[in-house]
N, C-alpha and C positions, 0 to 999 in steps of 0.2 A: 790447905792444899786441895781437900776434897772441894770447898766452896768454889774456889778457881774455877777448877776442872767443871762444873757444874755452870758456870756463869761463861766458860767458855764453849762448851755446848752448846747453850741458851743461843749466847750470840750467833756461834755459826747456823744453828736453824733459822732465828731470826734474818741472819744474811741470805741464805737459800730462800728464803721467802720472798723476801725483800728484789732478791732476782727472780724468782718466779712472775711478780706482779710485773716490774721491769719488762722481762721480755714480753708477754702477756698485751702490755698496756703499747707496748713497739708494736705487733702485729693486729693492733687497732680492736681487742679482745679485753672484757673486762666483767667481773661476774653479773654486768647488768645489761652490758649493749658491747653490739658488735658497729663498728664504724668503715664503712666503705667510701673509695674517696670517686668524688666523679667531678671531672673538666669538661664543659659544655658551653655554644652557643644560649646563653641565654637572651642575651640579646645579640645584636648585629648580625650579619651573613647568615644563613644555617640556623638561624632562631628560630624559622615559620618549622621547620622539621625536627631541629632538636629540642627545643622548650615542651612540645606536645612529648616527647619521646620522655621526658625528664617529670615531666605532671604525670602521667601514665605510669613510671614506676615508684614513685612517692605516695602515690592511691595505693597500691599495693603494700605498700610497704607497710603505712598507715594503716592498713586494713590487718598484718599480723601485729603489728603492736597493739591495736586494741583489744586484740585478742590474748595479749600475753608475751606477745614476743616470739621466741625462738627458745622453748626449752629453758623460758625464764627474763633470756637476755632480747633488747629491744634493738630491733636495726636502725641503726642510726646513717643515713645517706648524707655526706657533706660535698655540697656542691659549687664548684666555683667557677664563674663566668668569664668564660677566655673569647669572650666577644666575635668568635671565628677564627681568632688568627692564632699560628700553629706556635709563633714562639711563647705565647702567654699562655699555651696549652704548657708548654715544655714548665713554665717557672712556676703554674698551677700546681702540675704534677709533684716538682719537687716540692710546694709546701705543703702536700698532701701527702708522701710517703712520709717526711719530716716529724709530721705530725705524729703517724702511728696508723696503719689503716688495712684488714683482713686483705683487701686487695681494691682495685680499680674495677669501675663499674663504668657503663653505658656511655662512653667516651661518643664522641659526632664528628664523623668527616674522616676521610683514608689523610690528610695531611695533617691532622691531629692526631692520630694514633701513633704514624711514623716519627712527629714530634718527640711523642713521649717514651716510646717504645725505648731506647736506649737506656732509659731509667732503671727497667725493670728487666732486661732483657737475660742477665748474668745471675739474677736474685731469684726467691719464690716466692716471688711477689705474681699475680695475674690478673689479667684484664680480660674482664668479663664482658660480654654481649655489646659488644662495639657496634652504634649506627654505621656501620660502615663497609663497602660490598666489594673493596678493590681484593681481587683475586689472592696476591701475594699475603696476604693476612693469614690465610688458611692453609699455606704454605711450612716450612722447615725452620725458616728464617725464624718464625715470627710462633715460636714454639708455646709461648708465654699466652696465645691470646685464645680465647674461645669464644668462637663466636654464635647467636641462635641463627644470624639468617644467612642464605648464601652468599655466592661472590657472583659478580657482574658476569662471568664468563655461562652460569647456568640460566640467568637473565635473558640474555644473547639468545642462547638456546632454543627458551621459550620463542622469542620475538619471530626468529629463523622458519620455526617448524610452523608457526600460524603463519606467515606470512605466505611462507611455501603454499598451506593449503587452497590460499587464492590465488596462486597463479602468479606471486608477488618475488620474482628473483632478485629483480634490480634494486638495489636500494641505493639511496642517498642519505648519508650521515652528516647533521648540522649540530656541532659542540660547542660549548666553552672553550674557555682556554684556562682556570683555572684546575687547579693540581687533581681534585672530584673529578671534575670532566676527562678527563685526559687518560685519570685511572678506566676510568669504563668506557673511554676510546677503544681505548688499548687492546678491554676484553673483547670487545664488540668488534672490533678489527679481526683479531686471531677466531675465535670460535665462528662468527657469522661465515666468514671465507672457508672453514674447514667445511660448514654444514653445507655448502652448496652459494652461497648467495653471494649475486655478483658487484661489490661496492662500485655503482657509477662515479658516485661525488661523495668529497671530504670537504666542510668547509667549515672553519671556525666561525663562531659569532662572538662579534664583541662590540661595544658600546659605539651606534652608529653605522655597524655594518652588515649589521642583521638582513635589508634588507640585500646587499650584495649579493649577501652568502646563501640566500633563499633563491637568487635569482642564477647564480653559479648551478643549486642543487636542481633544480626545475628543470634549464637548460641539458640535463643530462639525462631528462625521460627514466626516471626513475620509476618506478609499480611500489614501491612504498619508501617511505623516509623517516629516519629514525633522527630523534632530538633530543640532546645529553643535555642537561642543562638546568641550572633551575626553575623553580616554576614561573616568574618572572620572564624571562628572559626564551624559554618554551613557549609561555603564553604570547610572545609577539612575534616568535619564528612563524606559528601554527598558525596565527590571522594572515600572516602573510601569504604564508602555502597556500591558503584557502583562499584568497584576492587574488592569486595567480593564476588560478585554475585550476591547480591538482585535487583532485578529490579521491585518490587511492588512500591507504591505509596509513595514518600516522603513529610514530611507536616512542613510550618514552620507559626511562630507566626508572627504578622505584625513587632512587633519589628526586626526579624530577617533581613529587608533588602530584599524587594520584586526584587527592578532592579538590587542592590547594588551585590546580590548574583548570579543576572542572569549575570552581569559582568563577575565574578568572574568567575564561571563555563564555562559557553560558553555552548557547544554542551552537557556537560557532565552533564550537568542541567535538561536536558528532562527529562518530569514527575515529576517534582520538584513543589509541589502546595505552594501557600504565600498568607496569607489572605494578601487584603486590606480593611481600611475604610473610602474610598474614591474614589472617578472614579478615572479611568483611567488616568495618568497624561499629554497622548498622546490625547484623546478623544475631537476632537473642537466640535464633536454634542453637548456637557455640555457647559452653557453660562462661567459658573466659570473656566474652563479648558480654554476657548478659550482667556476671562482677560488677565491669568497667562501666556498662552503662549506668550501674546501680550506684556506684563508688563516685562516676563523671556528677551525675544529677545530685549525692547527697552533698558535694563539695562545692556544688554549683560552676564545674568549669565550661558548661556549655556542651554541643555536641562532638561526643571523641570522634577520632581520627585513628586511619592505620597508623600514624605515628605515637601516638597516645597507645593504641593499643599494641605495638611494639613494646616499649617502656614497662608496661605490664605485664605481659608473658614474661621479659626478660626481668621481671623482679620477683616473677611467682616460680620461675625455674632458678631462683639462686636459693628462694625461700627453700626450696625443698630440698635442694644439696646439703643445708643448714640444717636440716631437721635430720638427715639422714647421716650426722656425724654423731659417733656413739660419745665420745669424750668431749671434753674442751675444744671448740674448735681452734686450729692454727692454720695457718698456710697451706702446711702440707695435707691434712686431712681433708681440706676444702677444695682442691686438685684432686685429689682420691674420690672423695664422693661429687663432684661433678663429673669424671668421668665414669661413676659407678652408674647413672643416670644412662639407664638400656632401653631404650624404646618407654619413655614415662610419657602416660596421658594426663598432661597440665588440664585439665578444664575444658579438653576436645579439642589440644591442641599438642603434636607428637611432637618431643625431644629424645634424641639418639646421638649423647655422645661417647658412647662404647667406642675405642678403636678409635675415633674422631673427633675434632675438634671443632668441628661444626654440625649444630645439633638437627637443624631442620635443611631439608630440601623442597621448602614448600616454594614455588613460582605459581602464582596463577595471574592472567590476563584480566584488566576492566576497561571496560567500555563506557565511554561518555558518550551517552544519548544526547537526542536531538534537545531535550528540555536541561542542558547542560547537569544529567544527574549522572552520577556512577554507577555503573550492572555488574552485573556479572558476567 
């Protein structure tokens, strides 16, 4: 009888165990690596911006594994290519929570996010640092998601208050028409009009009528014109504007492709303004710039990009919420210590998401010179 009792003991520890690893190995946690799932453009649509955003936190990541990990355990980033389009985001997703995974990482595109978001939206599962700027993210609704940069509506903002400085009221707005575009219409719509600034012209662009929709915004004497869009498709609004005559101020959203456009254009670029939200990706005075440059050159990817160095602050601001969990990391601890993150200096570059679910408010303005390079 004693032996029983003894062998039934045994078992029930053994079973407690046995579910400890179980839930453990479900929350994507295991005593040697933490596995985080991310759905991205790797290639098609949203590649030239999400691929560099996705190499950029890989180098990071790489950079604490070789150092040991996390307190032991190595981050494991698994990432699967949903080619731009939002449903292969959605069935991404599910083989990624499926799998087992601490939470969702650096997702690309506001119609990707909203894809997936239904996934996780009832669970404590979270989606971390999303390429992605449509306002309603950092919202109620969308309680699940944290993001490092801002939303379209503080974008606006910026574009408004420079624009003002020159004397510049009237603008004219030339978009997409895909779900991206639409989202940072929308902000750019409400906040430009609250700040003062008087929308002459709205005109979509799409394939063949780009030049129409340049010829609609012109026609309406605008003092500067703002272009939602990708860098492609930016890049042939902006030669047009400029064969037309207008030589005021032109303004584009971060999504458009800050260097990706100064490429493109070259010379024909000057006066071309591109928010970023994030230094300079040339800049070693920043400690986080100077990593990247070190991490870009020993990997050989060539010269980073604000989107590469996106990718990287938002994998060195997860690394440190990981370090800052005193136990076992799980879900819930890693929501506690990312929002424990009060004013942290990553590398000379500030996160605050105390209270908030968005860690930075950084906008700044760049300039494409006449030698098609990027300023500040």
């Amino acid at each position: 009888m004693k032996n029983i009792k003894s062998l039934a003991r045994s078992l029930m520890v053994a079973a407690l165990a046995l579910a400890s690893v179980a839930a453990q190995a479900q929350d994507g946690v295991s005593k040697t690596s933490i596995v985080l799932g991310q759905s991205v453009a790797l290639t098609g649509p949203g590649s030239a911006l999400a691929l560099p955003f996705h190499q950029g936190a890989k180098l990071y990541f790489d950079r604490v594994n070789a150092a040991g990990g996390v307190n032991g355990r190595k981050i494991e980033l698994v990432t699967l290519d949903d080619r731009g389009n939002a449903q292969q985001t959605a069935a991404n997703t599910k083989k990624l929570l499926d799998q087992g995974i601490l939470s969702l990482f650096g997702y690309y595109g506001s119609p990707q996010v909203t894809a997936a978001y239904p996934m996780i939206r009832d669970g404590d599962v979270l989606m971390f640092a999303p390429m992605s700027a449509a306002d309603e993210f950092r919202g109620a609704m969308y309680g699940n998601v944290y993001s490092i940069r801002p939303g379209y509506s503080e974008e606006a903002a910026a574009i408004t208050r420079h624009a003002e400085t020159l004397g510049a009221r009237r603008l004219a707005i030339l978009h997409g028409n895909d779900s991206e575009s639409l989202a940072a219409l929308d902000s750019a719509q409400r906040t430009m009009s609250s700040l003062g600034a008087n929308v002459v012209a709205n005109a979509v662009m799409s394939s063949g009528s780009i030049a129409n929709s340049v010829d609609k915004a012109v026609a309406a004497k605008p003092e500067s014109v703002l272009v939602i869009g990708d860098s492609n498709t930016a890049a042939s609004a902006v030669r047009d504007i400029r064969a037309k005559g207008f030589r005021g101020p032109i303004y584009g959203f971060s999504n458009t492709g800050e260097s990706l456009l100064a490429e493109e254009l070259g010379s024909i670029g000057a006066g071309v303004v591109v928010v970023r939200v994030v230094p300079k990706s040339d800049t070693p005075k920043v400690a986080v710039v100077r990593d990247l440059l070190a991490d870009a050159e020993a990997a050989k990817l060539g010269k980073p990009n604000v989107y590469m160095l996106e990718g990287y602050i938002a994998a060195r601001v997860y690394s440190e919420a990981l370090r800052r969990i005193q136990r076992d990391p799980n879900r819930a601890r890693l929501k506690k210590a990312i929002e424990g993150l009060d004013d942290v200096n990553v590398g000379g570059f500030r996160v605050h998401f105390a209270e908030d679910r968005v860690a930075s408010r950084m906008v700044e303005l760049s300039l494409i010179d006449s030698q098609g390079k990027v300023r500040e």
